[in-house]
N, C-alpha and C positions, 0 to 999 in steps of 0.2 A: 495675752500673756498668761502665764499658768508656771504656778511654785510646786504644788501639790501633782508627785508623780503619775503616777498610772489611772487616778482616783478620774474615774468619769470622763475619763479619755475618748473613749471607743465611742459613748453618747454622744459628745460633741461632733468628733469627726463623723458622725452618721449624719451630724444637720450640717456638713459641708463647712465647719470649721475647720480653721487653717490653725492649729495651734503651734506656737513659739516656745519649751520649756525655757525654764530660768536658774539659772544656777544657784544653791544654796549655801551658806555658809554660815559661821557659828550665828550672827543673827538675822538668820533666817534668809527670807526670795531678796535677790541683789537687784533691788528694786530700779537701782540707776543703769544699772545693764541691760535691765528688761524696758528701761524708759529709750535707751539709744536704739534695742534692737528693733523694737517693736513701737515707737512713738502714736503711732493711729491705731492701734489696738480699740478694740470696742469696748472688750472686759477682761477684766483678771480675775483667775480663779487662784483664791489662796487660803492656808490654810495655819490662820497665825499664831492660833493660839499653842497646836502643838503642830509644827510641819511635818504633813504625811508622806514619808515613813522616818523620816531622820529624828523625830523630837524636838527640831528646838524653835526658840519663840521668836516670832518678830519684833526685831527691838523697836520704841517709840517711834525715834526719830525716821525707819523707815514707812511705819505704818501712819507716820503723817506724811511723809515724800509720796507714799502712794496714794493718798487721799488727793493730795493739791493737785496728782497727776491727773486724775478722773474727774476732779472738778472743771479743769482747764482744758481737757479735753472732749468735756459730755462724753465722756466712759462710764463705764462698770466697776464695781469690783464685788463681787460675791466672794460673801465670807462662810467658808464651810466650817462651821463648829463641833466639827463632829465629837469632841472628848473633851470642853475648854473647860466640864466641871471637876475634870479629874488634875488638880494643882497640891503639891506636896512642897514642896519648898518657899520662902520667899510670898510677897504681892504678886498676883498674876497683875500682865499687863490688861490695861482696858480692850475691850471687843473693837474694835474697826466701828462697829456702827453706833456706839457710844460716844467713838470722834467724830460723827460722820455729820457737819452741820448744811452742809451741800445738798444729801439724800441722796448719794450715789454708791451704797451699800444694799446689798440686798442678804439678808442674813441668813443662814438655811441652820437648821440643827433636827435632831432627834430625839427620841427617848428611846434608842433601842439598844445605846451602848450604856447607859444612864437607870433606865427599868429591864426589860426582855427584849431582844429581837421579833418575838414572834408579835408584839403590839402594831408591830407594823403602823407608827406614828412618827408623823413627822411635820414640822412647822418651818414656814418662812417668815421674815418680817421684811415686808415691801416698803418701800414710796409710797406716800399716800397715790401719787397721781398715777402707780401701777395697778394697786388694789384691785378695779375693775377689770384688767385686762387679766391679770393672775387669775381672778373668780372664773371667767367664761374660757381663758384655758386649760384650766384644771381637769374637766371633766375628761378631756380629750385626749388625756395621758393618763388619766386613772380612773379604778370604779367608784372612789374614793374611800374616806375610810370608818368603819362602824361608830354609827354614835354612841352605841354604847360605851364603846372603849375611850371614846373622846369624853363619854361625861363622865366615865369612872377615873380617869387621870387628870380633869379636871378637879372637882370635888377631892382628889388623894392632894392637888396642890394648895386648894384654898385652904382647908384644915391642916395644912403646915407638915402633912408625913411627907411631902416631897423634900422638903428642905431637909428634913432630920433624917431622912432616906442617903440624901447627897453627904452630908456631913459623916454620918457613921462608914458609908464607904470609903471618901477620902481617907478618914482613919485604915480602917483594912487595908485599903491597896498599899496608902504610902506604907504600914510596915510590912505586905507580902512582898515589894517591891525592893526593899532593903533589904529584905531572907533573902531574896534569889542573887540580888547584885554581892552582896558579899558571899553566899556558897557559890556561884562561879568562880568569884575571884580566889575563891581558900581551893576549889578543886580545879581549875584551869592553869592558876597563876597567870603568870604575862603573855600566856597563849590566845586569850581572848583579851580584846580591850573592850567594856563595859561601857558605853555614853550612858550615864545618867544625869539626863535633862529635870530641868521643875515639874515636868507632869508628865500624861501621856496613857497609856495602859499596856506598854512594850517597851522591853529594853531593846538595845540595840548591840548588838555583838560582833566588833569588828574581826577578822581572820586575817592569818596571811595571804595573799592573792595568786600563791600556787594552788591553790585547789578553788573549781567552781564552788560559792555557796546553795547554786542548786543540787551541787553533786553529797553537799553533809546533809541537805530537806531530805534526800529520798534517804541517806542511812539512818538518822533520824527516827524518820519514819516509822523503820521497819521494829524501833523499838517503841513505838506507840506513843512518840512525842513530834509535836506540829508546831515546829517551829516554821518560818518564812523567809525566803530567799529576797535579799533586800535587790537584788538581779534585777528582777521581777519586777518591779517598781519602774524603770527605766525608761523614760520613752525615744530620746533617739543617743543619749551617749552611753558609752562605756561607765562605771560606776565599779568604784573598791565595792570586792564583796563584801557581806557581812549579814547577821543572822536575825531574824526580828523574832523574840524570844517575848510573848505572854507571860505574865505573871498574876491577874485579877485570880484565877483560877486554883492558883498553887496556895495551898493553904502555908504556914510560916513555919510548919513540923515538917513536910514536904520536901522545902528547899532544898536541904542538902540530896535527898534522895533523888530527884531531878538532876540536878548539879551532876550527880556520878551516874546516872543513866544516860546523860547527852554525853559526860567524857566517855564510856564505854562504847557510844555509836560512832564518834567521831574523831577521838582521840590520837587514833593513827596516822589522820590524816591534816592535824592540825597543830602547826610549831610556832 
């Protein structure tokens, strides 16, 4: 089973995975849909904290249906955390592997949306009784990664600038994320509809469905803004278009000049 669109798709299918998508809705992978279609599924790939690309969160009650399902079936469920420290509204819900009293969680995250891309770092948290098998396949899929880097982001954690790192950002983004959602809204009006989800690092911009939203990425474009075609995302349905619109980026003086640069690329084409 698999929540999380396009995200590691092609990996899978190169080891001969059969993958199932699973429909989404306001909270989150419709886990009892995914449990009929797919009941012997081996694992689920999900992504609860913010669903990649939609934003929204798996609510409790599912992400314990999908626990009891993995228990009772010696399954899977890998939980991709890719952005689960970027929450602006509200309690985030707990991590999947925080319920996970079974150990049929396998938790993956990063630090490249979190510190730089280029640290090129990234963690799992296994089952104990995977531990071993993880270590001896590790090599085989990577060259692995510099200790240096490892002990310098280590060390930035123990002395607490990680945390104070996480927290000043959350401040930043949740207010660049509030400049942008309301200068769309004061320059689009009800031409765009705005989801703003509790977290995430992208808004989500829905269009009318007469125009491809790959056809507004390339005009976009051509005025030096990179937005994303939520299209794109798809793996085998059709899907309302709409725009996946950054924000960490746009400083809060910004907003509106963004706002009137994307209506000037796209504006003609969007009612």
């Amino acid at each position: 089973m698999r929540s999380s669109p396009a995200r590691g798709s092609q990996a899978l299918r190169a080891a001969d995975t059969r993958l199932v998508p699973v429909p989404v809705d306001d909270d989150g992978m419709r886990v009892d849909w995914a449990i009929t279609q797919a009941p012997r599924a081996r694992f689920a790939v999900v992504t609860p904290a913010h669903q990649s690309p939609l934003g929204v969160a798996l609510s409790l009650p599912r992400r314990l249906a999908l626990l009891a399902w993995a228990e009772a079936n010696s399954a899977w469920v890998i939980e991709d955390d890719y952005d689960g420290e970027f929450h602006y509204t509200g309690r985030p819900l707990p991590a999947l592997k925080s319920l996970d009293h079974a150990d049929v969680v396998l938790y993956a995250g990063s630090f490249s949306k979190v510190l730089f891309p280029g640290l090129r770092l990234g963690y799992l948290v296994a089952p104990a009784r995977l531990v071993q098998r993880f270590s001896e396949a590790a090599p085989l899929f990577s060259a692995g990664c510099g200790r240096l880097e490892q002990a310098v982001v280590a060390r930035f954690m123990v002395e607490g600038h990680f945390a104070r790192h996480l927290k000043r950002m959350r401040g930043l983004y949740g207010t660049r994320r509030a400049a942008l959602a309301e200068a769309l809204g004061e320059v689009f009006g009800n031409r765009l509809q705005i989801s703003l989800w509790s977290g995430g690092m992208h808004l989500l911009a829905r269009h009318s469905p007469d125009i491809p939203d790959t056809k507004l990425v390339r005009l976009a474009e051509r005025r030096g803004l990179a937005p994303a075609a939520l299209s794109a995302h798809m793996l085998v349905a059709e899907c309302a278009p709409g725009l996946l619109l950054s924000f960490t980026n746009i400083p809060e003086c910004r907003a509106q000049g963004i706002a009137q640069d994307l209506l000037q690329a796209i504006g003609n084409y969007v009612k």
